[in-house]
Structure formats: C-alpha cells, structure tokens
N, C-alpha and C positions, 0 to 999 in steps of 0.2 A: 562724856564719850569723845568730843572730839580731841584729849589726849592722843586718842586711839586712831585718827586722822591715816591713813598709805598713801592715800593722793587727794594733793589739793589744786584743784585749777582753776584758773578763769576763765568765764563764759560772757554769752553777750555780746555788744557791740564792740567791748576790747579787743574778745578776742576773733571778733570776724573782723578788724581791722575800720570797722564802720564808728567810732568813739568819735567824739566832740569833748570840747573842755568840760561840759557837765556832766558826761555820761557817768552810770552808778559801777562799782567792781562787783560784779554777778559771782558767786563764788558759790562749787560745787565740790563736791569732794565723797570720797568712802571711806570708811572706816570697816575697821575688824572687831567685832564683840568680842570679849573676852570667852573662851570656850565652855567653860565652867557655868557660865552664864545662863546659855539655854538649858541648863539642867534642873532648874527652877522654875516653878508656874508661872513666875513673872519675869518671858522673856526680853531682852532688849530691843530699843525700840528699833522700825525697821527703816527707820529717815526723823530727823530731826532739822529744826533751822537754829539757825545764829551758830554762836552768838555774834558774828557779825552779821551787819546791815546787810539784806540780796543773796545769804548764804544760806544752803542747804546742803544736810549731807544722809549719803546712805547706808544702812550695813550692809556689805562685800556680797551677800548670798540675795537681798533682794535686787541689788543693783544688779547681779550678773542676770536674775529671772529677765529684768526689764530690759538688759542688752541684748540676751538671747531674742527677746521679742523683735529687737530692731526698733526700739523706740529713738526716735533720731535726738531727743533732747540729751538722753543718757549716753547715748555713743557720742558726742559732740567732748563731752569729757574726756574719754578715753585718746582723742586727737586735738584738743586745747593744745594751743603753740604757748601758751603760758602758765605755764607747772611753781606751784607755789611749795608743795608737799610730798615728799616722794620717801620711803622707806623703803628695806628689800622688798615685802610685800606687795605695795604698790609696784616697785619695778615688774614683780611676777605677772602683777594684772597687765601693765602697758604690753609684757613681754606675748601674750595671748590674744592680743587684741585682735586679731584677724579674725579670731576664731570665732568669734560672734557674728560677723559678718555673714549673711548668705542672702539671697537675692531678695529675699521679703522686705528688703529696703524700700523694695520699689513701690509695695501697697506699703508701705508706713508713710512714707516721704510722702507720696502721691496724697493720702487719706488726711495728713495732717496739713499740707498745701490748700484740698478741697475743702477742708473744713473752715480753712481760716477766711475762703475765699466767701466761702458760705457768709461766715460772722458778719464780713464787712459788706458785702453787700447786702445783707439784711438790714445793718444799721442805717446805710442809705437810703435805703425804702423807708422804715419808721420814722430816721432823725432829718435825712439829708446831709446828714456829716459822716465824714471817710474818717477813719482809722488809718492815716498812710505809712503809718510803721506795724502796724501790721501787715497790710498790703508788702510792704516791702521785704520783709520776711517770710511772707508768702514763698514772692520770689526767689529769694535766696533758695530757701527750700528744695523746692523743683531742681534749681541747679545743683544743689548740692546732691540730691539723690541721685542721677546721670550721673555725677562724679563718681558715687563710690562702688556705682553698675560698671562703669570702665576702667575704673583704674584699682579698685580694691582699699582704696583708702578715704576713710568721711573728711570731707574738706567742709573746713572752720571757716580758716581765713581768706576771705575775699576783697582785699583792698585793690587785688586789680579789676574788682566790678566795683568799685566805692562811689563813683562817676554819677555811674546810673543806677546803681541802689540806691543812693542819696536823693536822686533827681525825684525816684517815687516816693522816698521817704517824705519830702519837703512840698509831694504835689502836684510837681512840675509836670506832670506826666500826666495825660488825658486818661480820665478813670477807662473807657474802652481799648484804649491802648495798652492799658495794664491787664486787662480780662484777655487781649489778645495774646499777651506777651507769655502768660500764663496758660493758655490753652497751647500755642507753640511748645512750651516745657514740657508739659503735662505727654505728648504727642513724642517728644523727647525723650524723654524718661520712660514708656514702654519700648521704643525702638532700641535703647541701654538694656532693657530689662531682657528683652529678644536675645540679644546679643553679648549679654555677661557671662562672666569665667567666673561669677560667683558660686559656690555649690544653693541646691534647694534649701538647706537645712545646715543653720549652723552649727559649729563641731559640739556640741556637749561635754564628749566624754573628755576631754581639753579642760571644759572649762570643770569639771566636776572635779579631774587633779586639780586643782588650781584650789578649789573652795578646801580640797580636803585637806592641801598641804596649810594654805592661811590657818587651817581650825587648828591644827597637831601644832603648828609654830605657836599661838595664839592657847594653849591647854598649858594656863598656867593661874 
C-alpha cells in the first residue's frame, strides 16, 4: 500500500525544529485504498508501519475520522513544514485542512499535555527518574494548542522556543518549575479557547467531498 502513499511528511523533533545529529526521521503519511477494495470482506488495512524505520501511515477515511476528532498527533501532519510525498490527492487533503479545525483543540491539546504530565510524574513517585522529553513535549503541547485557538493554524515548528525546550529536555529546568510552566499554559490555553474564531464543530461535510472525490478518483 504504500505505492498508494498522497502525502508523506516528517514528524518529530525534525520537524518541530528540536533535532540533534542523532535524532531518528519520524515519518507519517496517508494513503488512498484502492476503491474496488472495500467491496470485499477483506477490507484494507486502516494504518500500517514501515517499511521505513519511525514510519507509519494511515488510509485517507480513517485519518480524516482522527483529524475530525482534533487528535493533535494526526493534525501535526497535515502542517509538517517538511513534505516528502505529495500527489493531486494529497494536495486536495492539505487544500481542506482548516476544515478539520474547530475549537476542541483545546480539550485535545489540554487532555494530551495532562496526560503526559500525569505519566511523568507518576514515574517520579515510583522510580525517581524524570522522563524530560517527555516533559518537554508536554510543553510544547500546551503551546502549541493556544497557537492554533489564535491563529487558526497547528504550529509544528518551534525553533524559536528550541532555547528552552531543550533546557527541559536536558533537565536543566527545576521539575517545579516545569509543573509551574505548565499550569501557566494550561490557564493559557482556556483563555485562547474563550476567545477563538474557531467554529464548535469541525466542517464535515468538506471533508466528506474530499473522501468522496479521493474514492471516485481512486474506482479503478
């Protein structure tokens, strides 16, 4: 299936701008099933990985579900500054992208930030060891959802925070310092959500053209 690849891009610390000489190429991408395909009990699959190392990719109709939901991992594709794979198809998805958007960013972002904050300081309590890239991605997080409650667009690349998301990455940053930094965003990010031009509810019936034209191009 990945013949069938619309858009390939990269994720991760590349392409938040956060990379070091080791970092791995996180590679996500969607594909189109063949139309003909679901017409048979043995539909195709709904995400697969590889065959490169860090790659994963989705087909076009479950991906759009997970964007629709506002999963931030899934929209982070749709705004990768680094496009490996791009067909008309793919251009149609990039060409919709807003349409996914609507303000339930703000418990996605929020709910995946809390979560992680959760993780890591659970491990401190059992292990006494921090996670700081997680922590740091915490952060990121938080920021990133304020971002896309003000301006309408999911922000990837943050190398002009690289400073001080590195600082947490590496440690350097007092673990209460970090809980504070995080409850500030957290405080952030409903006063974004108060005040967004995003709609309640993302557009659908957008993205429903979109699925239907991919199937009729794709009915071969």
């Amino acid at each position: 299936m990945i013949e069938r690849t619309i858009l390939g891009v990269v994720v991760g610390s590349r392409a938040y701008g956060l990379d070091g000489p080791g970092s791995d190429h996180d590679r996500r991408g969607v594909y189109a099933a063949p139309t003909r395909a679901f017409w048979s009990l043995d539909k195709p699959p709904t995400h697969f990985d590889g065959p490169l190392p860090e790659q994963f990719t989705w087909e076009i109709e479950r991906f759009c579900v997970l964007a629709l939901q506002a999963n931030p991992t899934v929209l982070e594709v749709l705004w990768s500054p680094i496009v490996e794979t791009l067909t008309p198809d793919g251009r149609e998805l990039l060409a919709v992208r807003q349409a996914f958007l609507s303000s339930k960013v703000a418990a996605t972002y929020g709910e995946y930030a809390r979560d992680q904050l959760n993780r890591v300081s659970a491990r401190r309590e059992r292990t006494g060891e921090t996670n700081w890239k997680q922590a740091m991605h915490m952060i990121r997080l938080l920021l990133a959802g304020a971002h896309v409650l003000r301006t309408g667009d999911v922000l990837v690349e943050v190398r002009s925070l690289r400073p001080r998301l590195l600082e947490v990455r590496s440690g350097s940053v007092p673990w209460n310092s970090v809980v504070a930094w995080a409850g500030d965003l957290q405080h952030d990010l409903a006063s974004a959500r108060a005040a967004t031009g995003l709609p309640e509810s993302p557009e659908r019936r957008t993205i429903d053209q979109l699925l239907a034209g991919v199937r009729e191009r794709n009915l071969t």
